[in-house]
N, C-alpha and C positions, 0 to 999 in steps of 0.2 A: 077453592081458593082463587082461579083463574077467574070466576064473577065478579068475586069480592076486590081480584087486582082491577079487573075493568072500572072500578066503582073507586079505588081511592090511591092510583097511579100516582106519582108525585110528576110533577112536570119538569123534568130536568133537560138542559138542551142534546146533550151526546145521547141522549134516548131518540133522537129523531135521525141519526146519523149510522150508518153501517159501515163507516170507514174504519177500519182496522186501525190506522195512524193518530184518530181523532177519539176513537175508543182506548185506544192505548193511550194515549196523555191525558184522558178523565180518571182511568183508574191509576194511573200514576199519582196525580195530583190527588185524587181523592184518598191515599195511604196516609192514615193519621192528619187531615185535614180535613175541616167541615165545608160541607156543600155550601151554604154559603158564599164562604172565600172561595171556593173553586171557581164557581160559573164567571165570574170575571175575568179572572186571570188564564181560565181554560179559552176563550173569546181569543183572549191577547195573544196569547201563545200561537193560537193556532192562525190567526191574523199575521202574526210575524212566518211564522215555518207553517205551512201547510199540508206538508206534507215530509216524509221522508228525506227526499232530495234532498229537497233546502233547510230542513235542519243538520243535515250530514256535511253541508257547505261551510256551513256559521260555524265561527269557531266557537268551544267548550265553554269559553271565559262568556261569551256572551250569553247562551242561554244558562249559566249559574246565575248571570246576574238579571236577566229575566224573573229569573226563579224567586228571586228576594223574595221574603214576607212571607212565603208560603212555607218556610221550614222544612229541616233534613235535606241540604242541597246534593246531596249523594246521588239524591232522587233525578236530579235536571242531568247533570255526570251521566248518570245510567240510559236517561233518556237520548241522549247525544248519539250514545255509544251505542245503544239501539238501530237509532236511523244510521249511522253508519254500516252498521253489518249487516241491515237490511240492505242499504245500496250497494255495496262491495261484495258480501257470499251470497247475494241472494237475489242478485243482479236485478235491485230494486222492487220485488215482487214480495210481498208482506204475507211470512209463511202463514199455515193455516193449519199446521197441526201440532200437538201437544210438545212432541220433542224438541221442537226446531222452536217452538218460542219458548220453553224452558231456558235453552242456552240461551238467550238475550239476556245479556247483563239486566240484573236486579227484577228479573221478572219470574216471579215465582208460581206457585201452584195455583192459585189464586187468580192473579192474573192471567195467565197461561189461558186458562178458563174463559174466564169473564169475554177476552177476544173472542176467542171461539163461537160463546152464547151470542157475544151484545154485536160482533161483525158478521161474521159468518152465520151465523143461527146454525151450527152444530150444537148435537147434542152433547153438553156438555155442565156439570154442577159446579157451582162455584160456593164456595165455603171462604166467607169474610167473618167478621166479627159479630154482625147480624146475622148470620143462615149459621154460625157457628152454637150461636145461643139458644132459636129456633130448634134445633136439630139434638139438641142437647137435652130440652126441655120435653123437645115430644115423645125422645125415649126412654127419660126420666133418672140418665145416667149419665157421669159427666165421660167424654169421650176423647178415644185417644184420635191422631189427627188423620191418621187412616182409616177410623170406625168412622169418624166423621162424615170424611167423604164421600166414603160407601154407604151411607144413612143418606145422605144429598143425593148421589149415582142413582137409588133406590128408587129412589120417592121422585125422582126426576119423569117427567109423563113424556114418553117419544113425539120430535116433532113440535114442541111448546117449549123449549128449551129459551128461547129468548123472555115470553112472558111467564114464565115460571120462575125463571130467577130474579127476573123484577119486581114481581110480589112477594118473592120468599125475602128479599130486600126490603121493601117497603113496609113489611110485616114484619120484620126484626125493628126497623130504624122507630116505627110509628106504634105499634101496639107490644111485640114483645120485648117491650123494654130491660134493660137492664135491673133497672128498681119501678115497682108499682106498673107491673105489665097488666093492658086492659086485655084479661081474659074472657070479658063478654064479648070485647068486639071481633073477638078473635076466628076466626073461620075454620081453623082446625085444633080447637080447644076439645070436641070430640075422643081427638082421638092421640090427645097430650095427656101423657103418661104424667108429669107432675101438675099439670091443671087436676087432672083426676084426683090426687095425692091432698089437695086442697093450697097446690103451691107452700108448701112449709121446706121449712130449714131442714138440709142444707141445700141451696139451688145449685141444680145440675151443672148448671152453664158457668158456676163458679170456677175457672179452671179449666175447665174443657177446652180441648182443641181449638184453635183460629180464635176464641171470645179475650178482647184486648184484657189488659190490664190496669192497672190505674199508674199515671205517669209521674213520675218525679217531679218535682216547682220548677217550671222555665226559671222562675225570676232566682238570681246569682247561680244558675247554673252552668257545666259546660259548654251546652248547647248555645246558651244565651251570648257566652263567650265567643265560640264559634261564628255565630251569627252579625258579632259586631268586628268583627275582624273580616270576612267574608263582605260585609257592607263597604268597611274601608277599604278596602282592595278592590272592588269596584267601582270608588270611586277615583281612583290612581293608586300608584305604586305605594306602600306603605313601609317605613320601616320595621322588620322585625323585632327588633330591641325593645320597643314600646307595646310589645305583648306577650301573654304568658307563652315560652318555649314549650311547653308540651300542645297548646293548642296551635299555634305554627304546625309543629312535626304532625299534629295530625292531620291537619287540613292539606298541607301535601303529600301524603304518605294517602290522603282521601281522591291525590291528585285534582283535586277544585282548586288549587294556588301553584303557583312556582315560583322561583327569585329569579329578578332578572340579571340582568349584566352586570349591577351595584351591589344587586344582595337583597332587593327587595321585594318585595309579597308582592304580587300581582294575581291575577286571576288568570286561571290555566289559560293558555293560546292566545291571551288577549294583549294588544300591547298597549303599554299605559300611555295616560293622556299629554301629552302634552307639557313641558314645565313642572310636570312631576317632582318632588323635593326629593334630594339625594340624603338619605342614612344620615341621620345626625345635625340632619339641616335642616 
């Protein structure tokens, strides 16, 4: 698999990059967001805050509204709150082992991981939505999320930890697809227990550990809700009254908004702009 990664790598920018900070804000952004839209906005991001520091300087309300576009601002929140406790418990030093980046707000197994591999090159598996499907398939049964990992641990080859998870990537995203996976091109079709089976129903990966699921309709949904309210709070102070009361309460209760001194939605730490209209006006 390790020739076959040499041969059909995808060229993403944070693959050239060992910075723990810069690795961290690709796989943030890349949580339910396509590559694509990331590589832009990952540029930006990291053009603005470069690092830890200076994102732990800027206030909250600023990188939420960086964030736009790219959906789930919980994600940008988390990210903040990150470079802060990396500069304040960690006296700026970006930890480097499983426990210590578990406890960072919104960074999970997954993540936790992926640092480890794609910064540090420890040895370490990472089980996304691709290597969840992958892993599922090749032992032909669908998996709970700690069989998972330990199918990924396994199969993980000491010392390749960085290009090995790259191509267990690349080979989830590109060939073992969700639907109409190319099992000829496949490089460990071998020794895939349902490539063997003749791929029939029911697939492993249905279900199985870390493999996403199919999402609700953005369009009149909460999110969408969320998202336009979040917009207009970026752009000044907004009256609440002129939005649904349960997405208000969540989106402060999500701490991304607070009211200021009138009573108005503002984005968290940010102070509104100027001539801002007052409630009812």
């Amino acid at each position: 698999m390790l020739d076959w990664a040499e041969r059909h790598r995808r060229d993403l920018p944070w693959r050239s990059s060992r910075d723990p900070w810069a690795v961290l804000v690709s796989e943030v952004m890349l949580q339910q967001t396509q590559v694509a839209r990331v590589v832009p906005r990952w540029h930006a991001f990291l053009q603005r805050w470069p690092d830890t520091s200076s994102c732990a300087a800027a206030s909250p309300g600023d990188v939420v509204a960086e964030w736009q576009g790219l959906g789930y601002p919980r994600r940008a929140r988390n990210l903040h709150r990150c470079a802060s406790t990396i500069e304040h418990e960690h006296g700026g030093r970006f930890p480097d082992e499983l426990g210590a980046l578990l406890a960072l707000d919104g960074v999970g197994p997954y993540t936790a991981r992926a640092v480890l591999a794609f910064a540090f090159e420890h040895d370490a598996a990472v089980v996304d939505t691709n290597v969840g499907r992958v892993v599922a398939r090749r032992a032909g049964v669908r998996l709970t999320p700690s069989a998972a990992q330990r199918a990924a641990d396994e199969w993980l080859p000491a010392g390749r930890s960085w290009e090995w998870n790259q191509a267990l990537l690349d080979l989830g995203a590109g060939v073992c697809r969700p639907k109409e996976p190319d099992c000829g091109g496949c490089p460990v079709r071998r020794e895939c227990v349902w490539a063997a089976a003749g791929c029939t129903e029911p697939d492993p990966a249905v279900r199985s550990a870390g493999v996403s699921r199919p999402q609700a309709p953005y369009q009149g949904s909460r999110r969408q809700a969320r998202g336009r309210l979040l917009a207009a709070a970026g752009a000044g102070a907004v009256d609440p009254t002129a939005h649904d009361p349960e997405i208000v309460h969540s989106l402060l209760e999500d701490d991304l908004v607070e009211l200021d001194e009138c009573g108005r939605v503002r984005l968290v730490g940010r102070i509104s702009p100027p001539g801002s209209p007052a409630p009812g006006g």
